[in-house]
N, C-alpha and C positions, 0 to 999 in steps of 0.2 A: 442464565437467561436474564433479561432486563424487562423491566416493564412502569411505566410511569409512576402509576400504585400501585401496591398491592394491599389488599384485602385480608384482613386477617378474620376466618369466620364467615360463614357461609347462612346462618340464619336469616331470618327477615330482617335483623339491621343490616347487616354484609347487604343483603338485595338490597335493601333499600339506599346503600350508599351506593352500590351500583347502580342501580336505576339512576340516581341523581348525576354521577360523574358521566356515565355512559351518555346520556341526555345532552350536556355539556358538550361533549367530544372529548372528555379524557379516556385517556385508553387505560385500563385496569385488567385486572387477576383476582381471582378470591382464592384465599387458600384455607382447608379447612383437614384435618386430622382425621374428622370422621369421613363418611359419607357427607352428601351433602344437605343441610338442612336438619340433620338429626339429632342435634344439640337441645338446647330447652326450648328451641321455636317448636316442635313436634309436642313437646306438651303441655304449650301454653293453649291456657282455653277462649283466649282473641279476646277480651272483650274491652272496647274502645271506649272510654272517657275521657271529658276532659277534666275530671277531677281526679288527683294526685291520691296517694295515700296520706296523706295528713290535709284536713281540711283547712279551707284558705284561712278560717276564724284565727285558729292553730298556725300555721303558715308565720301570719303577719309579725307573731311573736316570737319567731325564729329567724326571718329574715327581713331587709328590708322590702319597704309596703311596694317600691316598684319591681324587686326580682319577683316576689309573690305574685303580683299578679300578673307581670309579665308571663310568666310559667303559665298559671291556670288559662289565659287568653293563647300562650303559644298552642296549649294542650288542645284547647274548641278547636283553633285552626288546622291544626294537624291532622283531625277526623276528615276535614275536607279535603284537605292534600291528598290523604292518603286515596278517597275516594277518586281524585281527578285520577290519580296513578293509575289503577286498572279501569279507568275508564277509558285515559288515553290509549292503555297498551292491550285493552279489550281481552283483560286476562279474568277468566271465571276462578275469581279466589274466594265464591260463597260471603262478598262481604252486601252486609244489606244493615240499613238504618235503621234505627231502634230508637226505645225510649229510656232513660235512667230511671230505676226508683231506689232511691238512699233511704235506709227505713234506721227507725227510731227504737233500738235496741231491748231499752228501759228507761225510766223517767232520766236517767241521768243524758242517754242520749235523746232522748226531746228535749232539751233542753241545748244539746248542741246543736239539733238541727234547727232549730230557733234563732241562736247568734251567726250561723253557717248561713242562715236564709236572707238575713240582713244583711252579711257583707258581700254578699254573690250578688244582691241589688246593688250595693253603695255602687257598685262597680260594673254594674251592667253584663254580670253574667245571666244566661238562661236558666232560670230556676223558678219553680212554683212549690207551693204547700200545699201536702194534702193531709188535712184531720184525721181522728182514727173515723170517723164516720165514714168520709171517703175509702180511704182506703179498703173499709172493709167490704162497702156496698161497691166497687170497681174491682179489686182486686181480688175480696177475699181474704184478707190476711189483718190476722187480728193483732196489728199494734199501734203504738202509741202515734204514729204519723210518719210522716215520710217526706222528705224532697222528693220535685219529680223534674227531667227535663226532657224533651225533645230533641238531642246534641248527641247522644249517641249512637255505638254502631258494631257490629261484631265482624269474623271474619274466620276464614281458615289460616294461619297462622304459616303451616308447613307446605300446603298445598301453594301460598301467594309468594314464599323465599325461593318455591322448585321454579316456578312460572317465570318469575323476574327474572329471576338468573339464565333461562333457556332463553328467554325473550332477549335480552340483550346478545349471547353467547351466538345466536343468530342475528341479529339485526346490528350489533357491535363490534363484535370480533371480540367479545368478553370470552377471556380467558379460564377457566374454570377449572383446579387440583383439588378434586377431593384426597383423602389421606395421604394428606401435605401435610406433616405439622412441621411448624414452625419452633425449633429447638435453640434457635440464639441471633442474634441481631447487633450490629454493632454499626457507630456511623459511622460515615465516609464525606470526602467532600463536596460529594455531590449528592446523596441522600442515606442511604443504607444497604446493608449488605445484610442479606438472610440466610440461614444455615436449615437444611429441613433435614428431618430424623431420618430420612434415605439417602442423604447425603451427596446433595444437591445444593448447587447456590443460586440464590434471585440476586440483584441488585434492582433496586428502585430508586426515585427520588421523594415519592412520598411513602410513608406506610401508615397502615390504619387500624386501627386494631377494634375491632367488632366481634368479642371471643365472651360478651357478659361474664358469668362470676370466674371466669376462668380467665381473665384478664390481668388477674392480681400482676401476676408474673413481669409483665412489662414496665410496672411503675412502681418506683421507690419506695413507697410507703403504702400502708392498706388503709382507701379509703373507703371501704364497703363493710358491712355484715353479711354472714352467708346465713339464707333461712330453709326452709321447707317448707313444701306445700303438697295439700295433699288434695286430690280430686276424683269422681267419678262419675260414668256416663250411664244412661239409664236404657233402658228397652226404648224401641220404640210406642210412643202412644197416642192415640188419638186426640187430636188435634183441639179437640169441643173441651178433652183434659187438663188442657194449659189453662194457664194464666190470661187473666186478659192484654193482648199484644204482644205478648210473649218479652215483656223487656226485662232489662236486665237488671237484674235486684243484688246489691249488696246492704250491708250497715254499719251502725255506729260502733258495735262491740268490736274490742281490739283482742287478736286476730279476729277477722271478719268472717262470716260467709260470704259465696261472690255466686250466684247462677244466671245461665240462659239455657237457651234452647237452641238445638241443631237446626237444618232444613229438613228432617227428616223426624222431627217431632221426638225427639230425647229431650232427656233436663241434661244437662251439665251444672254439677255444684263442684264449688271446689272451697278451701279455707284449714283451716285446723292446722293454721303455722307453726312452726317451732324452729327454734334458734340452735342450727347444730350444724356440722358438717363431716358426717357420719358415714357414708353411703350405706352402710349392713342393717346400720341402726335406724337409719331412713327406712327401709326395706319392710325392716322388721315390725314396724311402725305401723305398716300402711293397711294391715288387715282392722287394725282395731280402732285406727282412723276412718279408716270405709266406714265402720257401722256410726260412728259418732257424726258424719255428713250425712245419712241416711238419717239419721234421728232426726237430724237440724233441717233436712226436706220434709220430713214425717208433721214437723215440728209448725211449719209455716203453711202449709196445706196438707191438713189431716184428711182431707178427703183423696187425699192421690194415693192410689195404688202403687206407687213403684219398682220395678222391678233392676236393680245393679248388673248392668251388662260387664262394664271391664271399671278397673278403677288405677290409679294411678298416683308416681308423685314425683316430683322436682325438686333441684338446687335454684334456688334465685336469688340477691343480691339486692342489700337498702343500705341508704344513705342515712345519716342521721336528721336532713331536712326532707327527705321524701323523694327530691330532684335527682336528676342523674348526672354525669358527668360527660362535659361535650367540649374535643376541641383538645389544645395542646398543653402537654404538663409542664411547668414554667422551667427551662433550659433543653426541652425536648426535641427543639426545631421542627423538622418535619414531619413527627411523630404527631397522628393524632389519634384523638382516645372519643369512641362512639358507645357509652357504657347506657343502658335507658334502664336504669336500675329502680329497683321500686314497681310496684303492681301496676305502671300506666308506658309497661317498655314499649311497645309499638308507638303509641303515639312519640315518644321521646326518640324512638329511632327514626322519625321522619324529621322532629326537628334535627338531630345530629346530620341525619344526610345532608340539609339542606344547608347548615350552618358550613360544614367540611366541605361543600362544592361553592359555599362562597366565598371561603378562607383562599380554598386554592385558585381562583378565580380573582381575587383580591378585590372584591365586594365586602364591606362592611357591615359587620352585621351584629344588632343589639344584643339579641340572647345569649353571645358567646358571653358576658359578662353576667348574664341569670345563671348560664348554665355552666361558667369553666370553673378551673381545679382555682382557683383565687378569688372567687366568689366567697364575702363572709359570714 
């Protein structure tokens, strides 16, 4: 079979680069090994920022001061993108706007979010401080302070890759192979030739590869870490229980905590990373990580009763600057790579959509140089 693109990966970046080309008029495929969607988009807990996992303060010292804040500003924009998207294609994907709160770990993280607060001004991101007074007479949570902004946003994660992709599949003539996987690749003069484990061939002229930590395969060298994450969801609770606005609280301690709330009045906390790539050992892991996220809820609001409905845990993928990897690897041609690695994927899969439908579109576009494999 032939097809203009194909899509390697069916999660919320696959959607979302289909949404982008499908939009355009290119005509595409996604192909995906599993079912559709049921990769780490099913257990990512959505929660949209536009702050990176390394703070911009941090950042500036790692790269230069325009990718840095290129990145943090593509990040803001991205939350809006993302909302135009189901707003245009009126898909109920549970996403609704929120507020951030980055809290202040121990004096060493007050003191980050100190130098964090002043360059999110220098540069006119949205950010405010809140004292431990505040905080605690607002929130309730007794620490040393906190950033706060108005910029964020959550979402259903699996629910908004199923949608996208039906939405196009109908409205586009999007092509759609769930357990396709994609077993070898080789180029041709006019783009590529693909082999799948059922033994089947695609020919394309572009290909894409949207498959997160399981991308390794495709490119020459390993430009990622593999981590784990571990998360769980709580009973539901009444409503007066929560937090005041329900926003989304991470902080300064590395591995972090990260929570929000459902529409249907859960906590979701997630955090308690570790560096492996294990799956048994992941596995084995996850009962004794549940009780240590229950602590760290227990820990931040001693008055909440909670009760652990299911709990869970993932493979996911960082960079050593925090930034993902977007665009094509230098002698790859057609090949492009949609990697939104680091705790800020969604956002970073809407900038890669956008950047790959302008590439192929031959629109020039800045972030390909914040965000490609040449980037220093």
């Amino acid at each position: 079979m032939y097809t203009e693109v194909a899509i390697i990966g069916s999660g919320i970046t696959g959607a979302l680069v289909a949404h982008e080309l499908c939009s355009a008029g290119i005509q595409c495929s996604v192909f995906d090994k599993r079912s559709i969607s049921t990769g780490s988009s099913a257990a990512s807990t959505a929660q949209l920022q536009y702050e990176i996992d390394i703070p911009l303060h941090q950042l500036l010292e790692k790269v230069s001061e325009k990718t840095a804040v290129v990145a943090y500003r593509s990040s803001l924009q991205a939350i809006n993108d993302i909302e135009a998207v189901f707003r245009k294609t009126k898909i109920k994907a549970d996403f609704e706007r929120k507020s951030s709160l980055y809290l202040a770990s121990d004096k060493k993280g007050c003191k980050e979010i100190a130098r964090e607060f002043k360059v999110r001004k220098k540069y006119g991101l949205p950010v405010d401080m809140l004292e431990k007074e505040q905080l605690l007479e607002t929130y309730g949570i007794n620490r040393l302070g906190a950033l706060w902004n108005d910029e964020a946003a959550q979402m259903d994660a699996y629910k908004s890759a199923v949608h996208l992709l039906h939405y196009h599949q109908k409205k586009n003539n999007l092509q759609i192979y769930p357990y396709t996987g994609i077993i070898g690749h080789s180029a041709t003069s006019t783009g590529f030739d693909l082999r799948t484990a059922n033994g089947f061939n695609i020919s394309c002229k572009y290909l894409i590869v949207a498959a997160g930590y399981e991308a390794g395969r495709f490119l020459p060298k390993k430009v990622m870490d593999l981590d784990v994450t571990f998360a769980l969801v709580t009973e539901p609770m009444r409503k007066e229980q929560l937090w005041h606005d329900e926003c989304l609280i991470w902080e300064t301690a590395r591995p972090y905590a990260y929570l929000r709330t459902t529409s249907d009045h859960r906590i979701i906390i997630g955090g308690e990373d570790i560096n492996m790539n294990n799956r048994k050992l992941r596995d084995d892991l996850r009962p004794a990580k549940t009780k240590k996220l229950e602590a760290a809820l227990k820990s931040l609001f001693p008055q909440l009763e909670a009760k652990t409905e299911m709990s869970w845990c993932g493979t996911f993928s960082k960079t050593r600057d925090g930034l993902p990897y977007i665009g094509t690897y230098p002698g790859y041609g057609n090949m492009f790579f949609a990697l939104g690695y680091g705790g800020n994927g969604i956002t970073f899969s809407m900038i890669a959509a956008q950047i790959i439908r302008n590439r192929i579109k031959g629109i020039k576009d800045e972030r390909e140089q914040v965000f490609g494999f040449e980037r220093k």
